[in-house]
C-alpha positions in Angstrom: 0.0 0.0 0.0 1.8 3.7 -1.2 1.2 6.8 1.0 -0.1 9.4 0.0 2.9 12.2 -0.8 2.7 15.6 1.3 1.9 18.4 -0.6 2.2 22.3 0.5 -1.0 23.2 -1.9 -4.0 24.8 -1.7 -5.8 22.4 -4.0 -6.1 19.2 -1.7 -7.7 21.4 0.9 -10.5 22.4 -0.9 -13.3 21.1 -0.1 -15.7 20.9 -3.2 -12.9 19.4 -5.4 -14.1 16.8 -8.1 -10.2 16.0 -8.5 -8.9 18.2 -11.2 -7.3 21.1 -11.4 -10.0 23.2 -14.1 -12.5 22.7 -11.2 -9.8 24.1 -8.7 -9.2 27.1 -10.6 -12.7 27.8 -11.3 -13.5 27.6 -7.4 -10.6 30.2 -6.7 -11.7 32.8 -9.6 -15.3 32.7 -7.9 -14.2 33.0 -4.7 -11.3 35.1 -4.0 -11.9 36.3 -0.8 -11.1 32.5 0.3 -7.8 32.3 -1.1 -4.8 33.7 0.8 -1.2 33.6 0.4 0.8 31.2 3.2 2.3 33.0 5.8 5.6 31.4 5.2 5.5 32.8 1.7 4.0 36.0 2.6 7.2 35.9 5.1 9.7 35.1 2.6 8.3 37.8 0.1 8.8 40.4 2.6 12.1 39.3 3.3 13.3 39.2 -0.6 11.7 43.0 -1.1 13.5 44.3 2.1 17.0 42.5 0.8 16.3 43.9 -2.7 15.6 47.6 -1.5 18.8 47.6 0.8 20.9 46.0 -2.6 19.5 48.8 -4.6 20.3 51.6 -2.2 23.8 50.5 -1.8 23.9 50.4 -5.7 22.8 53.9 -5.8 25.4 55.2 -2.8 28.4 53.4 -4.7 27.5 55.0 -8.0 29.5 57.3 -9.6 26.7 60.8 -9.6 26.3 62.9 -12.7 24.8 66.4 -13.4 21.8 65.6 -15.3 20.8 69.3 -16.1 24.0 71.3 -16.0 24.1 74.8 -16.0 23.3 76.5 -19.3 26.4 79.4 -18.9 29.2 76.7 -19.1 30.4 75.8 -22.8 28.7 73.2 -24.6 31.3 70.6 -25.9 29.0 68.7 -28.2 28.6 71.5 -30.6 24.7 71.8 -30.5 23.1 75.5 -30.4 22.0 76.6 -27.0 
């Protein structure tokens, strides 16, 4: 006799099931108020976005910085009319 494997989905605990997948998407388009996110993957989430936003501002600190609008008295080198 097999066991049956462990799963971390949603679709083997919904109730009102017939056993395939159409019938589990169906049930979660008409009722989306039922279906959550786990918290360990709500958890991990957060954890990627706050590692990505601390990346990015180091990115930004260790950048060289440019003048994006310089000032319009110095001497334009690239020989376009000011």
């Amino acid at each position: 006799m097999t066991r049956k494997k462990k799963t971390r989905s949603l679709a083997d605990k919904v109730t009102i099931r017939t056993g395939r997948r159409k019938d589990y998407k169906k049930w979660r388009h008409e009722n989306p108020d039922q279906v959550t996110s786990s918290r360990r993957f709500v958890a991990k989430k957060q954890q990627q976005r706050k590692l990505q936003a601390v990346r990015k501002l180091a990115r930004q600190q260790s950048g060289q910085s440019i003048v994006i609008h310089p000032d319009k008295g110095s001497d334009n080198s690239s020989g376009e009319p000011s």
